[in-house]
C-alpha positions, 0 to 999 in steps of 0.5 A, a space after each residue: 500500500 504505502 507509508 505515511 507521517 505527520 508532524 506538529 510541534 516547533 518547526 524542524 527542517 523537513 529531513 529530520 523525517 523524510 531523509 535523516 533517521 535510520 527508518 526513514 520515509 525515504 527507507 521505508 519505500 524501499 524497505 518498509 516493515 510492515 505492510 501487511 501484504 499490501 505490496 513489497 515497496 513504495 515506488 510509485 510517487 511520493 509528496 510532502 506537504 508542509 506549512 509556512 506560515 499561512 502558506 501550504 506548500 506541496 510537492 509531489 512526483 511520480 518517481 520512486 523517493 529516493 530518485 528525487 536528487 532535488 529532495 535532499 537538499 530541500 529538505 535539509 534547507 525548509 523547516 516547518 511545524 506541520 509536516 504531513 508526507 507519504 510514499 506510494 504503493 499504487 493499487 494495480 490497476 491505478 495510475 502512477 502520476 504526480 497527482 495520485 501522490 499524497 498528500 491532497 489538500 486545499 487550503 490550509 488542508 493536507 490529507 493521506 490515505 494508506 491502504 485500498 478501498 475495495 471493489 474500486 470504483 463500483 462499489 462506491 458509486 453511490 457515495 460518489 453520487 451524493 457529491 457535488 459533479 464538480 468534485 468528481 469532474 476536477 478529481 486530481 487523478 482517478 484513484 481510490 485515495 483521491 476520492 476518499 479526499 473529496 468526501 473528506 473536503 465535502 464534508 470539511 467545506 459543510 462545517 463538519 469538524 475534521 475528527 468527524 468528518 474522518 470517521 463518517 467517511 470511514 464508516 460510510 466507505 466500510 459499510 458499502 466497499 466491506 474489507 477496505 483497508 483505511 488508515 486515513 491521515 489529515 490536518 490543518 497544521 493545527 489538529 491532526 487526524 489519523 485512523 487505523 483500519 488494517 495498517 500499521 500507524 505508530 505514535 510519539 509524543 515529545 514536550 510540545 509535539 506529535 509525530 503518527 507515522 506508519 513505522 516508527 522511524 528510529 528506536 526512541 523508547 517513545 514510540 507506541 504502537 496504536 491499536 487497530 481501528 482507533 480514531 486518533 485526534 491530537 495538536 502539538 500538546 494534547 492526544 486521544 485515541 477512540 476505538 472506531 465502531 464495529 465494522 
């Protein structure tokens, strides 16, 4: 499938995630842990997504991560508090382009979905029925993860706070495409939202920061594991944890 991270805390330059630790993003594309039979590596694309200030940057390619030689020094030279990154591990069958690379966003908004959405596309037909056309007809690429962003971005634009916009769409896409996998990763560079539905997501909480990845990065003792179907909210100061409602 793919692995995925997010940060929020006191800004730090974008390798101490990406590049620098011992499992990094960049190690886990070409040799992730724990990926649960969703696939071996990580190659098809990959992006960050960083806050400055009040602007949202992303960037994002097609390629394997570790062919990017422009990443490295970008992110030794770009520090930010709110980090959100993935690799890619495209289900067959889905295109491999820049856009189908995590993370998603719109304003101040920056999304990631890790694992596959089952019977793709049929068995969502009737969810996608019920968004505006127009957010069908501008998907970034027609992919299981960018859809699953378009509910989430219908539901954020409606007033839904995001906990809740996460969780209803996780529990409407179980509840029609049964046997989904769905860990979900969203913020705002304030709040962070993650969910554990058949992947792997750890946990590390430090004094005035956060960081959820799906394998931890290095050997720190704080690192914790985060149970299966678990609904995780946190800001740079503050954690909970909610199990999901039964499938």
């Amino acid at each position: 499938m793919c692995r995925h991270l997010a940060y929020l805390g006191p800004p730090v330059p974008l390798s101490r995630w990406l590049t620098d630790p011992p499992h990094s993003l960049v190690h886990q594309s070409w040799a992730p842990r724990d990926m649960r039979g969703g696939g071996t590596i990580n190659a098809d694309g990959f992006g960050v997504g960083f806050h400055l200030g009040d602007q949202v940057v992303r960037y994002r390619k097609h390629t394997p991560i570790w062919s990017d030689t422009t990443l490295p020094g970008l992110a030794a030279s770009v520090s930010s508090g709110a980090v959100l990154a993935a690799v890619r591990s495209a289900t067959a069958g889905m295109p491999v382009v820049e856009t189908a690379a995590a993370p998603f966003g719109d304003g101040p908004w920056l999304f990631s979905h890790n694992g596959v959405v089952r019977g793709w596309p049929s068995s969502v037909a009737k969810l996608a029925a019920a968004l505006p056309p127009e957010d069908l007809l501008t998907l970034s690429a027609p992919t299981d993860a960018a859809f699953l962003w378009a509910l989430v971005h219908d539901r954020l634009r409606a007033g839904q706070p995001p906990a809740s916009a996460v969780s209803s769409v996780l529990a409407e896409v179980e509840a029609t495409a049964p046997g989904s996998r769905l860990n979900l990763l969203l913020t705002d560079g304030v709040t962070l939202v993650a969910t554990t539905a058949g992947h792997s997501l750890s946990v590390r909480t430090d004094a005035g920061a956060v960081l959820v990845a799906s394998e931890p990065l290095d050997a720190h003792p704080a690192w914790r594991p985060v149970p299966d179907r678990t609904l995780l909210v946190a800001t740079a100061t503050d954690l909970t944890t909610t199990p999901l409602g039964e499938r």
